[in-house]
Steps between C-alpha positions, in 0.01 A plus 500: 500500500369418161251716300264431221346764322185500336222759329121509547375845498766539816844380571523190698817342700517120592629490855479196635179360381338824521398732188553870642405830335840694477350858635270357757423241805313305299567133414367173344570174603552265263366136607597205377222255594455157421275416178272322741436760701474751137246265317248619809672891515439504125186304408373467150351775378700769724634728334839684601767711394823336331867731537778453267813487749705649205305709333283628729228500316144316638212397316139329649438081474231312613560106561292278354605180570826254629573243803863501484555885429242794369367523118433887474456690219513840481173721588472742200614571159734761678647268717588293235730734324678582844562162533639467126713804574648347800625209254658776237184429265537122441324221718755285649512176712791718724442512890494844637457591916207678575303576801128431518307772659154390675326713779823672616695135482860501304521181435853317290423361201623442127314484173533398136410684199349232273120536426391089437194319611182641533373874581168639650541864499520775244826644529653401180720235636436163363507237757667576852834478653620355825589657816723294757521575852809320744392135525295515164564234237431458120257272371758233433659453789458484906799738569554852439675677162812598589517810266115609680678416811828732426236765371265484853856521699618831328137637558515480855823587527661114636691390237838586581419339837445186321769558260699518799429120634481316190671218413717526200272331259237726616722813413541346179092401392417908645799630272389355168205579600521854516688450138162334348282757706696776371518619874845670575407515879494116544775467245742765701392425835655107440794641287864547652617807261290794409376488146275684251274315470270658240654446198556134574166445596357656220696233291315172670198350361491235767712286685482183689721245732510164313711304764654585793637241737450585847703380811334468870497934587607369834879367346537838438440703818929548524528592149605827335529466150286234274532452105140334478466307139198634314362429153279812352282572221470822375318715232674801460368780249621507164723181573200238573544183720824455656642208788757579762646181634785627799490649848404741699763641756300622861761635718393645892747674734399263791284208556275767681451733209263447180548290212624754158496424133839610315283631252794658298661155412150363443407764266856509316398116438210561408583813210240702704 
C-alpha cells in the first residue's frame, strides 16, 4: 500500500483517503466534495484553516468573495508570512494541494500564491488569492484548471487512481503540468523511469503544450507503446525561451495498465 507522509504538529500517513496520526487511532478524512456543494460548506465570510500538503505548515483565511471557486485572503499579518514561507519567500502563480479545514471538515483543495485584485482585511497581503475546490473553475472559463485539478487529486490522495485510467494525452497535459507546477509528485507519478527531479525542476520557469494532435483515446485501447507528436515552449532559467518540436514516447506493459512518460528520452531532448 502506498504512504504519504506529512507534518503538522504530528505525523500523518495517507491510507487510502484517510489522514492517520502515526502513534494513535486517530484519523481524518479527507473529502473531496463538489464546489457546489463547498460554496454553501464555505460561505463568504467563513473563515477556516488552510494546510500545506508539503510543508506542513497551516495558516488562517477568510473568503471574501468568488462563484466559480473561493477568493480568501489570509486572516492576519501572521498568516501572511506563513503563507509566504510556504512559497520559499516569493509570491507565485504555482498550484500547491492543500486541505481546507472548516468545523472538523478536511476538505481537497489547491491554491495559488499571487496576491491581485482587491483586499478587505489587514493582514498585509495586498489583494487576495484563489482557492479551488474539485469542480471549481477560473474566471475565464466553464471547466476546471487542470494544474488546480492535479493539485485537489494529490490532496485527497486520488491521483494515481486517475493517473491510472487516463488516456494518453491526459498522461501527457498532467506531466507537463507537474513540470510548470514544479510538483515532482504529479511529474513522477506519470513518469516511466525514476528521476530526480529537483534539480530539473528548479531549472523551469514555465512550460506549456503548443500543439498536440490527438487521435480518438478509443483507437488506442490495444496499444502498448505510443510516440505522441508534441510541440513545447519552454522558459528555462538562465537559458530563456526555448521550443521543442518532436515526440513523446508512452509505453504500458498491457492495454490494462497505466499510460507512462519515458521521461529520460524526453528530458535528454530536452537538455534538462
Amino acid at each position: 500500500m502506498k504512504k504519504a507522509t506529512i507534518l503538522i504538529v504530528f505525523t500523518l500517513i495517507l491510507l487510502n483517503g484517510y489522514y492517520v496520526q502515526a502513534t494513535s487511532d486517530i484519523s481524518y478524512k479527507i473529502e473531496m466534495p463538489q464546489w457546489k456543494e463547498v460554496d454553501h460548506l464555505v460561505p463568504r465570510y467563513a473563515k477556516f484553516t488552510v494546510l500545506d500538503i508539503e510543508t506542513g505548515k497551516q495558516f488562517k483565511v477568510q473568503r471574501r468573495a468568488g462563484s466559480h471557486h473561493a477568493d480568501v485572503q489570509p486572516l492576519t499579518s501572521k498568516d501572511t508570512k506563513i503563507m509566504k514561507k510556504i512559497y520559499g519567500g516569493k509570491w507565485s502563480w504555482k498550484r500547491r494541494a492543500i486541505i481546507v479545514i472548516h468545523k472538523n471538515q478536511w476538505i481537497a483543495a489547491s491554491m495559488h500564491g499571487m496576491p491581485h485584485g482587491a483586499g478587505a482585511l489587514k493582514n498585509n497581503f495586498p489583494g487576495h488569492f484563489c482557492i479551488h475546490f474539485y469542480g471549481s473553475t477560473t474566471h475565464r472559463t466553464n471547466s476546471m484548471d487542470l494544474s488546480h485539478m492535479l493539485m485537489v487529486l494529490k490532496a485527497a490522495g486520488k491521483l494515481d487512481d486517475y493517473l491510472a485510467k487516463a488516456n494518453p494525452y491526459e498522461v501527457i497535459s498532467a506531466y507537463i503540468a507537474g513540470l510548470k507546477q514544479q510538483d515532482a509528485r504529479i511529474s513522477s507519478s506519470a513518469s516511466l523511469q525514476r528521476i530526480k527531479w529537483q534539480p530539473i525542476l528548479a531549472q523551469i520557469e514555465n512550460v506549456k503544450i503548443s500543439r498536440m494532435p490527438l487521435l480518438p483515446a478509443e483507437d488506442l485501447t490495444e496499444e502498448i507503446n505510443l510516440d505522441v507528436p508534441i510541440d513545447i515552449d519552454w522558459y528555462i532559467k538562465n537559458k530563456g525561451r526555448q521550443t521543442f518540436k518532436g515526440e513523446i514516447h508512452l509505453v504500458r506493459f498491457s492495454p490494462f495498465d497505466a499510460w507512462k512518460v519515458d521521461s529520460k528520452q524526453f528530458l535528454k531532448e530536452n537538455n534538462l
